[in-house]
Backbone as JSON Lines, residues from 0, in Angstrom:
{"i":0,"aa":"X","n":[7.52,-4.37,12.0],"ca":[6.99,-3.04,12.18],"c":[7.33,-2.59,13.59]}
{"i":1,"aa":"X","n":[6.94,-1.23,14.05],"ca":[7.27,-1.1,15.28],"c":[6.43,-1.83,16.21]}
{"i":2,"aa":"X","n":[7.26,-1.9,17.35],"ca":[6.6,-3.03,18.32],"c":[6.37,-2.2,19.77]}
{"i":3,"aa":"X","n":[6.16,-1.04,19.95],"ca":[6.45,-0.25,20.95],"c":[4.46,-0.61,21.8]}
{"i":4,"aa":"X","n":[5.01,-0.76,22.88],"ca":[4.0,-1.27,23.88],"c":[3.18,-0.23,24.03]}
{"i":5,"aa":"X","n":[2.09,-0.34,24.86],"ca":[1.21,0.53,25.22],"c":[0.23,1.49,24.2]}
{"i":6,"aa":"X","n":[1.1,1.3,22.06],"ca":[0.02,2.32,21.37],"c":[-1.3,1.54,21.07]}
{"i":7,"aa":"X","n":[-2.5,2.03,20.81],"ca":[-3.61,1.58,20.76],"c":[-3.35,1.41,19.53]}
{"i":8,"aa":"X","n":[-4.13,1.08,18.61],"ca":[-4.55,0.06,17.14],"c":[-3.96,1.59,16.11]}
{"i":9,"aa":"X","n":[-4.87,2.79,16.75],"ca":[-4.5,4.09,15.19],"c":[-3.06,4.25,15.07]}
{"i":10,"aa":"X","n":[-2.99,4.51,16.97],"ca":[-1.21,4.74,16.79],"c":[-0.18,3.82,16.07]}
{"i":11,"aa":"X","n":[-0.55,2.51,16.27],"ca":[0.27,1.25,15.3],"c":[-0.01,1.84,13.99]}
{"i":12,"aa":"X","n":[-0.85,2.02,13.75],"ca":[-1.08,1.42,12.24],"c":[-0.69,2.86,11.76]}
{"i":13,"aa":"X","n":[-0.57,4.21,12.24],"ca":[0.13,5.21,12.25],"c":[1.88,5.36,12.27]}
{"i":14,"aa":"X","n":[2.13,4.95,13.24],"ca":[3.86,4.48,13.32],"c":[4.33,3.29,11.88]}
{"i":15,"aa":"X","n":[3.31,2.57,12.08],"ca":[3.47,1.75,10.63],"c":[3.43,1.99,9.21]}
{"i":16,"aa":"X","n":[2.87,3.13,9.17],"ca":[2.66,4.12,7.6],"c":[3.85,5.01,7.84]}
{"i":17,"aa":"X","n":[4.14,5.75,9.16],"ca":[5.26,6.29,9.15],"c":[7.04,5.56,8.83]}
{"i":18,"aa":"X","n":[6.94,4.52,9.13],"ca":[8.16,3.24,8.8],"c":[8.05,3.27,7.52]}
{"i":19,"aa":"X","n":[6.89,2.77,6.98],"ca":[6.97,2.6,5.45],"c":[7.27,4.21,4.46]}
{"i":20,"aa":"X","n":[7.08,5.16,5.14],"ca":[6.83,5.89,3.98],"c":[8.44,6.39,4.22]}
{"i":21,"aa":"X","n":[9.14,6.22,5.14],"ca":[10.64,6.55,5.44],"c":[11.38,5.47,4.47]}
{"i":22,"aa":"X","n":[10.8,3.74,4.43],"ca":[11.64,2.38,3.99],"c":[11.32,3.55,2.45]}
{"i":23,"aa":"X","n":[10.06,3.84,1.89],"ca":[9.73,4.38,0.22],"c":[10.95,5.47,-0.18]}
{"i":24,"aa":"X","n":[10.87,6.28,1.01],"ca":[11.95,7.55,0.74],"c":[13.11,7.2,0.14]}
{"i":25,"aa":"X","n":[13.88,5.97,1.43],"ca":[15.21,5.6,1.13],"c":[15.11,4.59,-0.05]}
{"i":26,"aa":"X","n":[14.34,4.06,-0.56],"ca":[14.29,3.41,-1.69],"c":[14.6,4.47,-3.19]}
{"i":27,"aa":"X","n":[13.98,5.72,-2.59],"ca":[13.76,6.53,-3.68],"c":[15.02,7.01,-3.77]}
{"i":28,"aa":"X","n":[15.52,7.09,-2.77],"ca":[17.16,7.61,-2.49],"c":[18.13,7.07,-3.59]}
{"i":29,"aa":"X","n":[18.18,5.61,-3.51],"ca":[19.13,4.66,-4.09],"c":[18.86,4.7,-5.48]}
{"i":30,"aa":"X","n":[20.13,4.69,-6.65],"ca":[19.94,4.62,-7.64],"c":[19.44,3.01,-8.28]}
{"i":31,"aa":"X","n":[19.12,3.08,-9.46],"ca":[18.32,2.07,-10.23],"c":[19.35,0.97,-9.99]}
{"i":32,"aa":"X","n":[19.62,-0.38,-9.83],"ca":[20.63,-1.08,-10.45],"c":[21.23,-1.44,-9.4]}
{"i":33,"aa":"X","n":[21.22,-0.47,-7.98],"ca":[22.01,-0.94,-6.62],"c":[21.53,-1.82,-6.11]}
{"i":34,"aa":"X","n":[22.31,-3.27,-5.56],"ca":[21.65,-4.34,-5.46],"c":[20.92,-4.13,-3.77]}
{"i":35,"aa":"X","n":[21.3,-2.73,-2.78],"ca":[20.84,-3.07,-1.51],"c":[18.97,-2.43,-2.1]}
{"i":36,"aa":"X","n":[18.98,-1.22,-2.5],"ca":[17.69,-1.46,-3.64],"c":[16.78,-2.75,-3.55]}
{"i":37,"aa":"X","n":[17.12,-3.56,-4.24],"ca":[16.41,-4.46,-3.94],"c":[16.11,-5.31,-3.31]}
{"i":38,"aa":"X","n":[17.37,-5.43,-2.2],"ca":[17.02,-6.27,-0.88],"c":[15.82,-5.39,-0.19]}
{"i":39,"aa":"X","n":[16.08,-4.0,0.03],"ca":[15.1,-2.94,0.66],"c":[13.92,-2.98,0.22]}
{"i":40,"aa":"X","n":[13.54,-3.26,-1.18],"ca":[12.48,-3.61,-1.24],"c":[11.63,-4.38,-1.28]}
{"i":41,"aa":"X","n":[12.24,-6.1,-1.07],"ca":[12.15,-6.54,-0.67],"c":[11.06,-6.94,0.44]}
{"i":42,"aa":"X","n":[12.27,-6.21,2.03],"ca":[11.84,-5.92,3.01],"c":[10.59,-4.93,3.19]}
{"i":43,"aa":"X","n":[10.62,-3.87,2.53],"ca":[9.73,-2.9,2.83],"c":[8.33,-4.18,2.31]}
{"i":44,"aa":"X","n":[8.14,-4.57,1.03],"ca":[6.8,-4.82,0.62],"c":[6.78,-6.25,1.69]}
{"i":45,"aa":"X","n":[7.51,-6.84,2.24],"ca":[7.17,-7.83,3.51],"c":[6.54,-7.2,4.54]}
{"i":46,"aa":"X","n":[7.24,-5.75,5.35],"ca":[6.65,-5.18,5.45],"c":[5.41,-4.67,5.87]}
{"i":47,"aa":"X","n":[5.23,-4.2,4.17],"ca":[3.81,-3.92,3.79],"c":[2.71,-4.41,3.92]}
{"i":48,"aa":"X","n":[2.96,-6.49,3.16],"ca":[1.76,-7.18,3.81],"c":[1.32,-7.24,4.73]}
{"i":49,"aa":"X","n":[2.69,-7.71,5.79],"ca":[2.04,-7.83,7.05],"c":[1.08,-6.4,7.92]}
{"i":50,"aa":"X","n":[1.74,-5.52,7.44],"ca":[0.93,-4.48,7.82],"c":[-1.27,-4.21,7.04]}
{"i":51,"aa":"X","n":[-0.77,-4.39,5.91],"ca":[-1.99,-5.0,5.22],"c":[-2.56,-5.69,6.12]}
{"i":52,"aa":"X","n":[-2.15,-7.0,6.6],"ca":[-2.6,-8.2,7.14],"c":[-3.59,-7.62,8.76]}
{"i":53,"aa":"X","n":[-2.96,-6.95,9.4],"ca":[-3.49,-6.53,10.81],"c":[-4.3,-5.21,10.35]}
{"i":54,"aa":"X","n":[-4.44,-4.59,9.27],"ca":[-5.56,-3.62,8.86],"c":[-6.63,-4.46,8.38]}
{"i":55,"aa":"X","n":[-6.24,-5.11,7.83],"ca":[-7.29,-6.05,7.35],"c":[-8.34,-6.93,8.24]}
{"i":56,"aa":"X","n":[-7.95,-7.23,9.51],"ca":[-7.42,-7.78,10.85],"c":[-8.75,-6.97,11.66]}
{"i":57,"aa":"X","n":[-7.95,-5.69,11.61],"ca":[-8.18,-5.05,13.06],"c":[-9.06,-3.67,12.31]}
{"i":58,"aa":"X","n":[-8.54,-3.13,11.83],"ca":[-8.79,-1.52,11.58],"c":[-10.36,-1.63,10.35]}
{"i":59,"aa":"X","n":[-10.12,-2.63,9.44],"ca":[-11.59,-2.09,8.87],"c":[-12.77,-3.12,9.39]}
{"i":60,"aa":"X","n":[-12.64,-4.07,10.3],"ca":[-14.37,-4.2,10.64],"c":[-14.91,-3.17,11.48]}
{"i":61,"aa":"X","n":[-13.52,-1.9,12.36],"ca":[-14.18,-1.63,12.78],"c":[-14.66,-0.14,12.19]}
{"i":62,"aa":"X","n":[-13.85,0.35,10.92],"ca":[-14.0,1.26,9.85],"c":[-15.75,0.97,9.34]}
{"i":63,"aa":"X","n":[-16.27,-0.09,9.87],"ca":[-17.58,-0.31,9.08],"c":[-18.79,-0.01,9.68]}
{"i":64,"aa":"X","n":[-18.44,0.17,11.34],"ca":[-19.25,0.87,12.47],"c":[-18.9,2.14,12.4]}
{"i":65,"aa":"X","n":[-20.08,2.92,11.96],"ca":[-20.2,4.58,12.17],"c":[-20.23,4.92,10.87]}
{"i":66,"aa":"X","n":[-19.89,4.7,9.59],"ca":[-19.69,4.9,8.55],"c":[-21.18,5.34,7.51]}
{"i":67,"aa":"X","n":[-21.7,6.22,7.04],"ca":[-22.93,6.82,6.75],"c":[-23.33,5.85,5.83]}
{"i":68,"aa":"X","n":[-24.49,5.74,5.6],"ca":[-24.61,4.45,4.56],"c":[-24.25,5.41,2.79]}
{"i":69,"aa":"X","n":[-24.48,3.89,2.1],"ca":[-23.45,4.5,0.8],"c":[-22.2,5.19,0.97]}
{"i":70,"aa":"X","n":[-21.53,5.07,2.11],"ca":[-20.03,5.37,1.63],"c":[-18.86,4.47,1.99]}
{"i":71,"aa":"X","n":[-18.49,4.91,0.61],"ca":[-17.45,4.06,-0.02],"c":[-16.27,3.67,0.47]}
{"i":72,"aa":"X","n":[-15.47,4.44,1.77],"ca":[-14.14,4.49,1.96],"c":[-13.83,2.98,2.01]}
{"i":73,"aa":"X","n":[-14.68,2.25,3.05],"ca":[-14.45,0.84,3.17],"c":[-13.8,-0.02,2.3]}
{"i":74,"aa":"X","n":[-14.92,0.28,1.24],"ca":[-14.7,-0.7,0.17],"c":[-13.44,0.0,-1.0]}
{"i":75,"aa":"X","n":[-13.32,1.26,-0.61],"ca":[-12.16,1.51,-1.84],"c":[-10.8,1.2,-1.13]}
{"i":76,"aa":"X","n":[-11.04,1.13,0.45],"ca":[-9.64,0.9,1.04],"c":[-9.31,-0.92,0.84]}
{"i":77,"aa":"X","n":[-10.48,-1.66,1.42],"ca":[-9.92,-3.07,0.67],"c":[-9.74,-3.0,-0.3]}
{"i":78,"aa":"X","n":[-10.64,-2.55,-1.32],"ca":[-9.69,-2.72,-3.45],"c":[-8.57,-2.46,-3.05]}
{"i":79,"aa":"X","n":[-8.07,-1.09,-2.54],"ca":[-6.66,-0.84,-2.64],"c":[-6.0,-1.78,-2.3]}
{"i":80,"aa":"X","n":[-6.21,-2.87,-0.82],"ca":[-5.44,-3.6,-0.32],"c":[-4.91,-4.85,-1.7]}
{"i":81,"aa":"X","n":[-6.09,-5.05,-2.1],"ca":[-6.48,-6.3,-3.41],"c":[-4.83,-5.82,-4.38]}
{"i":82,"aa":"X","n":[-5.39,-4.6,-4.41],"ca":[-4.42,-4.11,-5.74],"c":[-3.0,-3.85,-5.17]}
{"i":83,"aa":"X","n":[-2.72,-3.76,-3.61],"ca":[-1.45,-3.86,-3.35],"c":[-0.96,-5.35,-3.18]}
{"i":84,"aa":"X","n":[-1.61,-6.03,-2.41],"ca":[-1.33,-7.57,-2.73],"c":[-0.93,-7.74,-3.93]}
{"i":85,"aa":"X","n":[-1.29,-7.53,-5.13],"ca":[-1.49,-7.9,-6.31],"c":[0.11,-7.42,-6.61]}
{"i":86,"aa":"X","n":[0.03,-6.23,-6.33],"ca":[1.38,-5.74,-6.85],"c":[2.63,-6.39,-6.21]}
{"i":87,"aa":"X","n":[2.48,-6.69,-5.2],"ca":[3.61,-7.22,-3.83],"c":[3.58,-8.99,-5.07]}
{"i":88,"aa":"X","n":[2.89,-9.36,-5.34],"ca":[2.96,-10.72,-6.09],"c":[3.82,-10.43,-6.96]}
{"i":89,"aa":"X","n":[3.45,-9.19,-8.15],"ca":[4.17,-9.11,-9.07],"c":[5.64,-8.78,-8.79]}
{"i":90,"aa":"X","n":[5.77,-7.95,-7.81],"ca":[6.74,-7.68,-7.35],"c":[7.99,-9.1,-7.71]}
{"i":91,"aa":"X","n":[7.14,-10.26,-6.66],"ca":[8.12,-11.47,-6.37],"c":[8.74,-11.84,-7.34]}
{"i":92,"aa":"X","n":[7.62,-11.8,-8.3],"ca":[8.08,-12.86,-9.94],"c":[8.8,-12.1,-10.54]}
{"i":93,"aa":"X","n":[8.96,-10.46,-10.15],"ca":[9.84,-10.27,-11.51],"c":[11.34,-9.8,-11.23]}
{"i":94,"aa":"X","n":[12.02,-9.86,-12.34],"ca":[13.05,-9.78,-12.25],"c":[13.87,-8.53,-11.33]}
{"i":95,"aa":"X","n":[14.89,-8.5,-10.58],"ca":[14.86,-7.58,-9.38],"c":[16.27,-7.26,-10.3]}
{"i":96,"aa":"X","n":[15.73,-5.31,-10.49],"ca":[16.71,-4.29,-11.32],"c":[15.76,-4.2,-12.47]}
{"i":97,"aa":"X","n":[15.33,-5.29,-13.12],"ca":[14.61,-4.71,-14.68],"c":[13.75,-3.5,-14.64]}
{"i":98,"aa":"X","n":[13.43,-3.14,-15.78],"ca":[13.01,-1.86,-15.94],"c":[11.69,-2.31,-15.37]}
{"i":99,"aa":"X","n":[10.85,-3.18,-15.37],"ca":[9.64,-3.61,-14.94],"c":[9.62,-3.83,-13.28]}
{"i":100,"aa":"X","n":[10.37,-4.36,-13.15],"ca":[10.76,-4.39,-11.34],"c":[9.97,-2.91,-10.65]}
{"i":101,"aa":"X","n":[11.13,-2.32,-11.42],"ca":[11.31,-0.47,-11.27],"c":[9.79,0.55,-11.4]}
{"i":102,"aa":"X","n":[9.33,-0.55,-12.54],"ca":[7.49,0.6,-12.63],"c":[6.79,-0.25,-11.36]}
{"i":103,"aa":"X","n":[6.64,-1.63,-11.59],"ca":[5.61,-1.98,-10.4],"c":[6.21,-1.27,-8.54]}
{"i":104,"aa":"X","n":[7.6,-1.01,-8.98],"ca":[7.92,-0.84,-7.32],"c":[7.25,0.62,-7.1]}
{"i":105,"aa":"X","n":[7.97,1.59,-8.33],"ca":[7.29,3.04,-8.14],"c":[5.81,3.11,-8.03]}
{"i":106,"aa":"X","n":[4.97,2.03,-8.82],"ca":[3.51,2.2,-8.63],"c":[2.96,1.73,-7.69]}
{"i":107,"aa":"X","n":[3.65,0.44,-6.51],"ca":[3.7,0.09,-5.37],"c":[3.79,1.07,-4.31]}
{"i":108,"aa":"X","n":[4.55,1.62,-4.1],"ca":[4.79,3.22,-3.74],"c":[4.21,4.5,-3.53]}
{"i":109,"aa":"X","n":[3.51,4.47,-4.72],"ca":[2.48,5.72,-4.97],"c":[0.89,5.22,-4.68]}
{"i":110,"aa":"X","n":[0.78,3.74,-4.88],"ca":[-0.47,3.63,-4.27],"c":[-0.59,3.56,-3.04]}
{"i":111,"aa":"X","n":[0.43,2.97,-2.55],"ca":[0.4,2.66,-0.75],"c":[0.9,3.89,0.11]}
{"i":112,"aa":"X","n":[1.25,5.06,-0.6],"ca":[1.43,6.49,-0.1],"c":[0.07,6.93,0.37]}
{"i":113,"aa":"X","n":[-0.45,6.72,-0.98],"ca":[-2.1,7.63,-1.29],"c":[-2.91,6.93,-0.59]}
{"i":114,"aa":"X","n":[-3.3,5.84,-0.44],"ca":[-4.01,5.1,0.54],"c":[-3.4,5.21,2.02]}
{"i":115,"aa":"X","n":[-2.09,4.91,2.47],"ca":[-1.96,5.75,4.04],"c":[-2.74,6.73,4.08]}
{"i":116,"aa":"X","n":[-2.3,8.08,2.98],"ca":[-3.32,9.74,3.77],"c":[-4.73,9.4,3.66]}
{"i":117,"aa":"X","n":[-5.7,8.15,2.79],"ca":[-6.87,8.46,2.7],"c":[-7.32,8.02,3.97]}
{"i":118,"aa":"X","n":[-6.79,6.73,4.28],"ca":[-6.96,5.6,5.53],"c":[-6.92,6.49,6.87]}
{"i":119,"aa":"X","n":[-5.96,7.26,6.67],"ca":[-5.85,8.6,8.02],"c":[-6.3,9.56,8.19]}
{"i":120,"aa":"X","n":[-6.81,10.19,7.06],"ca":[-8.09,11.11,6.78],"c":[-9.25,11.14,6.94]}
{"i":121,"aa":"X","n":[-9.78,9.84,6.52],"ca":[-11.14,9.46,6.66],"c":[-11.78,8.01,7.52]}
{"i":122,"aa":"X","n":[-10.69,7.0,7.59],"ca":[-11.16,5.92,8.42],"c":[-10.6,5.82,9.71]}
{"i":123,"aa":"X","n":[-9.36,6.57,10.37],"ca":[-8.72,6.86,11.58],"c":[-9.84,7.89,12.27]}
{"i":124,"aa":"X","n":[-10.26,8.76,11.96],"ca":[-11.5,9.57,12.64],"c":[-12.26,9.06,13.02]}
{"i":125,"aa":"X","n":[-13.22,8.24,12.16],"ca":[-14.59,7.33,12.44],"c":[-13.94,6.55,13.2]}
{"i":126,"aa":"X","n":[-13.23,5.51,13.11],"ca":[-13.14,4.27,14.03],"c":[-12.67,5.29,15.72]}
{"i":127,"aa":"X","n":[-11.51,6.34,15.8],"ca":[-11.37,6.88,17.24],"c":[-12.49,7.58,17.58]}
{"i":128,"aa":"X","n":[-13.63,8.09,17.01],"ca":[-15.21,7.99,17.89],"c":[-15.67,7.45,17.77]}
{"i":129,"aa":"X","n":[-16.0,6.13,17.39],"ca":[-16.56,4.97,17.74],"c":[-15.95,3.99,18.94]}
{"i":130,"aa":"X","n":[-15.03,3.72,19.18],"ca":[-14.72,2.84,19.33],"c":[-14.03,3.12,20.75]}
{"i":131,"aa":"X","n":[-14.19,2.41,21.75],"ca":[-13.58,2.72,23.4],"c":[-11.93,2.5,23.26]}
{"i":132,"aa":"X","n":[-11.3,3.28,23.7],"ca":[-9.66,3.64,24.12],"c":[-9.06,2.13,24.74]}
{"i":133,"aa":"X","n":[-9.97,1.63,25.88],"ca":[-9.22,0.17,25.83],"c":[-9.31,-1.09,25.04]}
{"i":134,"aa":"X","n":[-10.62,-0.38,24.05],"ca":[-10.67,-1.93,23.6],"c":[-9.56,-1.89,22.07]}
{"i":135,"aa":"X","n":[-9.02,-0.35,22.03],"ca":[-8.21,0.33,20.5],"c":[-6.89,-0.18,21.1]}
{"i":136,"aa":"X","n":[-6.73,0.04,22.61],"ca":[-5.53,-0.43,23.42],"c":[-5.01,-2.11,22.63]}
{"i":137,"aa":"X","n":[-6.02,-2.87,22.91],"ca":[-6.24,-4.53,23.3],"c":[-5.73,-4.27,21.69]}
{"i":138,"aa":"X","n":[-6.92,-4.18,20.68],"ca":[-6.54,-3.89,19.17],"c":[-5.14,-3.42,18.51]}
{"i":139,"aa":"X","n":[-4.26,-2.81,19.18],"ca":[-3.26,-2.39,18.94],"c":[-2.38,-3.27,19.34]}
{"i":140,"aa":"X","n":[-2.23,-4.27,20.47],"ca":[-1.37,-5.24,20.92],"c":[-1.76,-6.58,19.58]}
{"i":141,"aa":"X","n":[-3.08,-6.7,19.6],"ca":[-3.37,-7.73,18.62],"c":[-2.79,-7.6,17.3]}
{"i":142,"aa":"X","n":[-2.76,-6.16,16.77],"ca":[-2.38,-5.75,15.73],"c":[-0.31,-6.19,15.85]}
{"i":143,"aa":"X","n":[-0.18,-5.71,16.73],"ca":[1.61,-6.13,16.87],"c":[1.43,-6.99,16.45]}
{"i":144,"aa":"X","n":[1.06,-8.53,17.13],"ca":[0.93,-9.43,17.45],"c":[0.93,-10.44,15.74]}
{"i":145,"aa":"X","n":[-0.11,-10.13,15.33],"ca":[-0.38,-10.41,13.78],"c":[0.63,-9.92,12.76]}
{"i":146,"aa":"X","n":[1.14,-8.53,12.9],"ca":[2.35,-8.34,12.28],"c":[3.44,-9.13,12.22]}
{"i":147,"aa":"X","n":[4.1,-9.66,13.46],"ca":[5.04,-10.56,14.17],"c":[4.75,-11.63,13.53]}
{"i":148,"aa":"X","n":[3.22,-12.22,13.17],"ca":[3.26,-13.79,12.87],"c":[2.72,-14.49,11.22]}
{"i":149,"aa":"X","n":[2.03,-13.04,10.73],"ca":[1.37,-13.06,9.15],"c":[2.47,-13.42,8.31]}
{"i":150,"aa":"X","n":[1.92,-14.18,7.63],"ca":[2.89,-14.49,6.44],"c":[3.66,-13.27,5.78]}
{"i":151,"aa":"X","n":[4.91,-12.98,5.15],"ca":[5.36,-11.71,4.58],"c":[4.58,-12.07,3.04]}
{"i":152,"aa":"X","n":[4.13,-13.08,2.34],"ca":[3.62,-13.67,1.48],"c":[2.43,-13.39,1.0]}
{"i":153,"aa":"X","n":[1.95,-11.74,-0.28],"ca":[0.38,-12.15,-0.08],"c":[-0.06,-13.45,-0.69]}
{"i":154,"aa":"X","n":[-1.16,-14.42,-0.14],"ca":[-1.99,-15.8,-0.67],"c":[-1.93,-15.09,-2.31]}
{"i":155,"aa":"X","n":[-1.96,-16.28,-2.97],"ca":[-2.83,-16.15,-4.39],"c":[-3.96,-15.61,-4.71]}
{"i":156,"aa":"X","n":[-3.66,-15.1,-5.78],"ca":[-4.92,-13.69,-6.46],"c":[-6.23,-14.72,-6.41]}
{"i":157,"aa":"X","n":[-7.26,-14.21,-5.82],"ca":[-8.22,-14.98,-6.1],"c":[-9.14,-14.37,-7.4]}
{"i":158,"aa":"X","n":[-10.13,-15.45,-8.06],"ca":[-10.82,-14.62,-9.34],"c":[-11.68,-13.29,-8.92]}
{"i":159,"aa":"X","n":[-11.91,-12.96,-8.13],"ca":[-12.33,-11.61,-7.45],"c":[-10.98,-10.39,-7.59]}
{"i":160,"aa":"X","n":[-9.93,-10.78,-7.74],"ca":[-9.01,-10.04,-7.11],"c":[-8.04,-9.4,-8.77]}
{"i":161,"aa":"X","n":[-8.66,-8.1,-9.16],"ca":[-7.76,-7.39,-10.35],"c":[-6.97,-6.24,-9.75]}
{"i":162,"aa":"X","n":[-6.06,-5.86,-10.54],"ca":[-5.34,-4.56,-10.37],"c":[-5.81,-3.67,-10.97]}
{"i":163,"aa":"X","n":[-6.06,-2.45,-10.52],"ca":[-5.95,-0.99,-11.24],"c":[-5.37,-0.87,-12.53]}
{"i":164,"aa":"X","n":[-6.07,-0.49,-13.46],"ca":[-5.35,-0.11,-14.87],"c":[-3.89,0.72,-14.42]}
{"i":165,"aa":"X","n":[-2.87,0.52,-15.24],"ca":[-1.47,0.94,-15.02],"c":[-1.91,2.46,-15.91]}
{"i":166,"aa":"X","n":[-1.41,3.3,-15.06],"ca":[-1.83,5.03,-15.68],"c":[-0.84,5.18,-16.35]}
{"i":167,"aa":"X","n":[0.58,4.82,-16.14],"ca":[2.57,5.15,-16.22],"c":[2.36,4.77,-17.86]}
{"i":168,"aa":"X","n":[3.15,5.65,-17.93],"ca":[3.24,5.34,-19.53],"c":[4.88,4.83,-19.9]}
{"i":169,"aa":"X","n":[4.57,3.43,-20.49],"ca":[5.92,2.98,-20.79],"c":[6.94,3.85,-21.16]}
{"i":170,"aa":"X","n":[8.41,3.72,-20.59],"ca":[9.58,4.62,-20.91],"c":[10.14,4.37,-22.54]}
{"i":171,"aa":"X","n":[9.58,2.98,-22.87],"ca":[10.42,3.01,-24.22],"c":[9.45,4.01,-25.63]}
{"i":172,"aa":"X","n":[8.43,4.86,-24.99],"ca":[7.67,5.75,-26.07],"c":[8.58,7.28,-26.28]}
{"i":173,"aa":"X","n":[8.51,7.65,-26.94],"ca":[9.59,8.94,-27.1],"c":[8.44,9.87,-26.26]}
{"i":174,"aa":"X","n":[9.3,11.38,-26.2],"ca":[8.57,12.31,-25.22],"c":[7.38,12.42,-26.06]}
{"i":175,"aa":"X","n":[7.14,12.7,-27.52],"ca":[5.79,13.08,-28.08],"c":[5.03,12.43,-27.9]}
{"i":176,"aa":"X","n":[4.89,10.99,-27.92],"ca":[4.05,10.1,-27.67],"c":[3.61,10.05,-26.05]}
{"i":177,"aa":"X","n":[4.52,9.97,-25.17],"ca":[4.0,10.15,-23.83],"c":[3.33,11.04,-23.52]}
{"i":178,"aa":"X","n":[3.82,12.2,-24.06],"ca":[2.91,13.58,-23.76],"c":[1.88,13.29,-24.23]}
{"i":179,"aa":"X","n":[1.46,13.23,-25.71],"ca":[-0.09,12.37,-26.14],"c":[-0.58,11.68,-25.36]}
{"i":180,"aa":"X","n":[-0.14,10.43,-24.72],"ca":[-0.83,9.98,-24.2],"c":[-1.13,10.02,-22.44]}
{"i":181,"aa":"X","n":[-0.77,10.97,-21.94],"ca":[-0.6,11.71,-20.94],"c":[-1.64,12.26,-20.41]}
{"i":182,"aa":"X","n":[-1.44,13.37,-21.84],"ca":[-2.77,14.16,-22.16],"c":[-3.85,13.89,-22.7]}
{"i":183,"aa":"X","n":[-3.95,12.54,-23.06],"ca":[-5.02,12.49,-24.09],"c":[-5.28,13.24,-25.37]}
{"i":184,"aa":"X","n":[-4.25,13.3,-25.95],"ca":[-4.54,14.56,-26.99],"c":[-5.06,13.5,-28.44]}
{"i":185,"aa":"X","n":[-6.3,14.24,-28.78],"ca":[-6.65,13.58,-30.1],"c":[-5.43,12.35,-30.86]}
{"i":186,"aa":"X","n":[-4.86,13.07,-31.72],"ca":[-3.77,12.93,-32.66],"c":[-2.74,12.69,-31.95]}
{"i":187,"aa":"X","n":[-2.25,11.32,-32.46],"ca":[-0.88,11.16,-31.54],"c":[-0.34,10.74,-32.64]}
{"i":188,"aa":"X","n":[0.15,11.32,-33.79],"ca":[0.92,11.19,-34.77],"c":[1.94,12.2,-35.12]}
{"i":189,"aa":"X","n":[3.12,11.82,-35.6],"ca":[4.4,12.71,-35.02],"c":[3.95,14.15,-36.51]}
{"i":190,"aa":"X","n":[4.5,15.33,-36.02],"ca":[4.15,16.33,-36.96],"c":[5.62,16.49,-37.86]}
């Protein structure tokens, strides 16, 4: 990730959503089947963990000071992490080009998009008024630091640890059926 001296913990972990969502772009760039494709993605979801790894680290114990009671961001931003681990696993095992490769990478993608803007929306605010400028300083070097040395590897799913129901509707259904089930439409029987 970037290694640039002097940003405090938001700015890392900011420059670090900004890297990734540029590595997603150029992924999106490359057609299906190109083998640098999958070296890139590869790299990007290595990446990813490690970036995971120093949020996990650094950014939500202190997401948990200031936070109103009963709310949720905390805990929906670790699930997310759970369910990107999860995916970065599946990622490994499967075959790199198959059509399956191709849904977990796009759904890899779209969750770790949507979780950057929530993480920067709502838990980058609370933690920069809470929290003193040198100690976000110190946090931000630590955060390098852990990037540089975390496994690219997420650990094994523990029995706590499920994925998100898959929303994508398999490509091998014809358009009527996807649209049915898209939409939810009663009747999904061809007319």
């Amino acid at each position: 990730m970037a290694t640039e001296q002097g940003l405090d913990l938001l700015e890392q972990l900011t420059t670090d959503h900004e890297v990734l969502r540029v590595r997603f772009s150029e992924l999106a760039g490359l057609p299906l089947g190109d083998p640098r494709r999958d070296r890139l993605a590869s790299l990007t979801a290595d990446t990813l963990v490690r970036h995971l790894a120093a949020e996990d680290e650094y950014l939500y114990p202190l997401a948990r000071d200031g936070r109103p009671p009963h709310d949720d961001a905390v805990a929906h931003g670790l699930q997310t992490h759970t369910a990107l681990y999860g995916l970065v696993r599946e990622l490994e095992t499967t075959a790199a080009g198959s059509t399956e490769f191709d849904r977990l990478l796009a759904r890899l993608i779209e969750e770790a998009t949507g979780h950057f803007g929530l993480e920067e929306a709502q838990l980058f605010p609370t933690v920069r008024a809470n929290a003193a400028p040198p100690r976000l300083t110190v946090l931000g070097e630590q955060a390098r630091e852990t990037e540089r040395t975390a496994s690219p590897h997420p650990g094994p799913a523990g029995p706590h640890e499920s994925l998100p129901p898959d929303d994508l509707v398999a490509p091998e259904l014809t358009w009527h059926e996807r649209m049915h089930r898209l939409f939810r439409f009663g009747d999904t029987r061809e007319n």
